[in-house]
N, C-alpha and C positions, 0 to 999 in steps of 0.2 A: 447024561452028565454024571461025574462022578460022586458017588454018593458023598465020600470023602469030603469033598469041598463045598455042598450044599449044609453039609455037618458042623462046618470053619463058618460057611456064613451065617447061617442060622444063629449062630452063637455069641457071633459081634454082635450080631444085630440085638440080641436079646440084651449081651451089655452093656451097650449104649443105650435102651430105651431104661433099663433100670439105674443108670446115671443119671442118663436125663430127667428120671421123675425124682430121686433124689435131690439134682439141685435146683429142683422146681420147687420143692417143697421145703428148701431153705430159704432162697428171695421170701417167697411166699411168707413167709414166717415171722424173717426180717421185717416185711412191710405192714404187717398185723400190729407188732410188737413193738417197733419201732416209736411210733410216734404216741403209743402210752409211755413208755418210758419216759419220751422227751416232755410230754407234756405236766407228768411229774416232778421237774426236774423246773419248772417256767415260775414265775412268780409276779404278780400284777403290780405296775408302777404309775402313777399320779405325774402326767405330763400335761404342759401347757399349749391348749390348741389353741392360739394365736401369741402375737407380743403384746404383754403385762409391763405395764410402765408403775412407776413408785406411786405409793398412793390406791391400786385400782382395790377395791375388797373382789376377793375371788368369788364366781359363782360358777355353778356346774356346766355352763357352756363354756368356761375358762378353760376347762380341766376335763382328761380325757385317760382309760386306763391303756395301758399298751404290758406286754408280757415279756419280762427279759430272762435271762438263767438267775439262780438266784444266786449261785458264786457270783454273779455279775451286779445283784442289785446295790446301787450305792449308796453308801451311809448318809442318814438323815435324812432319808426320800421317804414314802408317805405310798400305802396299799388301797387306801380306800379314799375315795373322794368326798365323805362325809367330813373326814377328821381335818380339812383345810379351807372350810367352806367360808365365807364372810372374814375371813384373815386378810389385812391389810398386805400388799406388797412392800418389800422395803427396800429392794432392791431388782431393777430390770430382770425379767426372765425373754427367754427366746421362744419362737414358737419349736414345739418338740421337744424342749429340754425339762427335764428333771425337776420337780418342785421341790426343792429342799427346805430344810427348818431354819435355811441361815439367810433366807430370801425373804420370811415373813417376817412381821410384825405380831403383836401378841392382839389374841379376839378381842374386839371392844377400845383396842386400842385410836379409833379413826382412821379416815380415809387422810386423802390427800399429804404433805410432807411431814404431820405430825409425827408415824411412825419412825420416821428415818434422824429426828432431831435428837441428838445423843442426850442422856441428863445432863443439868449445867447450862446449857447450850438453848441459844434462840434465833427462830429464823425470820427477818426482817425486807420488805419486798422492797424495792427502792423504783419508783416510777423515771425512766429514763427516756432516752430519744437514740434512733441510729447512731449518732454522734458521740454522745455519751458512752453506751456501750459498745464503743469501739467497733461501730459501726456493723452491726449483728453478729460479730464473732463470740463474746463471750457466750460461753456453754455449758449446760452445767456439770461438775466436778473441775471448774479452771479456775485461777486463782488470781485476783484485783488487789491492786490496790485502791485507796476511799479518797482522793483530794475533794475541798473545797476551797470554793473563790466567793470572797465576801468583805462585809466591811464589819470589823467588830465594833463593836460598843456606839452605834452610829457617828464612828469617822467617818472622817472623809476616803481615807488610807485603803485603798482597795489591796487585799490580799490574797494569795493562793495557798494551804497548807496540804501536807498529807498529815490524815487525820487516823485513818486506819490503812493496817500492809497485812499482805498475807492472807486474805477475806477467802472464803472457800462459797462456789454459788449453786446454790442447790438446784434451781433449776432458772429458766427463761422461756420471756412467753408473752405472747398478748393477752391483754385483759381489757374487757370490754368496759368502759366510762361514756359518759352523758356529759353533752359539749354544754357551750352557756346557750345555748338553744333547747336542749334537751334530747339531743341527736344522738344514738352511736357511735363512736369511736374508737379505736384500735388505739389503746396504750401500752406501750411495751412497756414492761415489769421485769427487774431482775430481783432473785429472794437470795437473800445473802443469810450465810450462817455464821453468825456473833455471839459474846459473848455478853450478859444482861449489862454490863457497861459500856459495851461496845454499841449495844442497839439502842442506851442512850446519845452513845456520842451521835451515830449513823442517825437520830432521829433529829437531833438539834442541827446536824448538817444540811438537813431537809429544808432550812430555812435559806442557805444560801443556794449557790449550784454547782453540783454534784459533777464529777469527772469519775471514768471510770477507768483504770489502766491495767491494762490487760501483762499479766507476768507468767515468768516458767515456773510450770507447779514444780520442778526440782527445786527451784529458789525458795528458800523459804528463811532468808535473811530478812533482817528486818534492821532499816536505816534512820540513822535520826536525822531530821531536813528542818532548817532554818525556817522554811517556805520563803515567800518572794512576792515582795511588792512592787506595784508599778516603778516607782524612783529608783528600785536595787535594778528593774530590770532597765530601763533606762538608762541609768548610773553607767551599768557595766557595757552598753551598748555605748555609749559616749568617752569610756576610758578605753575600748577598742579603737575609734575611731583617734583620739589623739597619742596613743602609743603608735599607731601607722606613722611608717617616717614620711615627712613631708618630700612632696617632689622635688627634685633638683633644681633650683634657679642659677640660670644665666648669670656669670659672672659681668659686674658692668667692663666696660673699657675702660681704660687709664683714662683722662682728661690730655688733649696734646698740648704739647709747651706753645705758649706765646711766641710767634715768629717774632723774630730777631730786628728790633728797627734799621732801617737802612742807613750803612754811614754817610754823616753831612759831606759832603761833596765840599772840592779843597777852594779857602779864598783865591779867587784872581782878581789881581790889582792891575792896575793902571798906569805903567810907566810914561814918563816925559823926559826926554832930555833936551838940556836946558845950556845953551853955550851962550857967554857971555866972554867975548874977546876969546883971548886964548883958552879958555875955561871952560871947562866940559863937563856937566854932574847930571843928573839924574834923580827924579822928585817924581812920588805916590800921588798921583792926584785924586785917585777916588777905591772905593774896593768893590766888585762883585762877585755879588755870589752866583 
């Protein structure tokens, strides 16, 4: 072989194998380096391992750390799981997502819907039936209005008013009551959030019974109503009924004329003649008819 050409290969050969450890020894390097850097760069975040409903106080099987970039970490989320511990919920979290400062409630402030009841502001449960609450649809953050149907001042006068509009409902829900038995019972409960003269009015409503009507939380008019007593609704059902035109009656027939009596039929008399000598006359002797 000639020498020459074992001289060419020998030569590649040798500058590919010192490429090859060159970029061997760059991956190599990369993947050392690599994930110190990145790990540098992570920052630990306070996430919720299940759904957190208003009300729950956090405890550490709540709450779990996960590591995101920290360019990425989100404002008012929380690094360490001691600093949100026994904090009341104040607003639904999901499972996985972010614990923020604007989901709690302040420590010591209680569990259940305390947290979430603005100053100023009270929340009022109202014990209702399917029917009432519009038959399981209201839900909480939807918006009722409050009628009642009653008699004031012990009339007789049965009346229906709205009493309160616009009601905002915190939540809905069974709550368990003891029958005149002493038995278990499922009572559905809706808590409505009023104002302290409002949860007077919604209390003294309690006396009559309670309608619940369901509105568009855009609406947020509010109407002034007569309300309505049995007579007005009556009343108006009966000025329907005689404004309808009455149905069309048959005209009668004319009466027919008295037929015509029949003409008396003409005298026929009874002639005689009568000759006497040369004399000739003629005489009536009797007339019939």
């Amino acid at each position: 072989m000639d020498r020459r050409l074992l001289t060419v290969v020998g030569t590649s050969l040798l500058f590919a194998l010192v490429l090859s450890a060159i970029f061997y020894q760059m991956v190599l390097g990369a993947r050392k380096g690599g994930p110190r850097q990145a790990k540098s760069d992570l920052r630990d975040i306070v996430v919720a391992t299940r759904a957190l409903s208003v009300g729950v106080s956090l405890k550490k099987a709540d709450l779990k750390l996960v590591k995101v970039p920290k360019d990425q970490f989100p404002e008012g989320c929380f690094s360490r799981v001691e600093e949100i511990l026994d904090r009341p919920v104040a607003s639904s979290i999901l499972p996985e997502e972010p614990v923020r400062e604007g989901r709690l409630a302040l420590r010591g402030s209680g569990g259940g819907l305390a947290p979430v009841i603005p100053a100023g502001m009270r929340a009022v449960a109202v014990r209702v039936n399917e029917v009432v609450g519009v038959a399981g649809f209201v839900l909480p953050g939807m918006r009722v209005d409050v009628l009642v149907t009653g008699r004031p001042g012990g009339q007789e006068v049965t009346i229906t008013r709205t009493v309160l509009q616009d009601i905002l409902v915190l939540s809905a829900g069974q709550n368990i009551e003891p029958d005149v038995r002493g038995q278990a019972i499922n009572a559905p409960v809706i808590t409505l959030l009023v104002s302290p003269q409002q949860a007077e009015v919604l209390t003294l409503a309690s006396e009559g019974r309670i309608q619940l009507v369901l509105r568009n939380s855009a609406d947020r008019g509010v109407d002034q109503t007569p309300g309505q007593t049995l007579a007005d609704l009556y009343h108006t059902a009966a000025a329907k009924v005689e404004a309808a035109p009455a149905p069309a009656r048959p005209r009668p027939r004319p009466a027919a004329a008295p037929a015509a009596a029949p003409p008396e039929p003409p005298k026929v008399t009874d002639d005689i003649v009568v000759i006497r000598g040369n004399q000739r006359s003629v005489e009536q002797v009797g007339i019939r008819k």
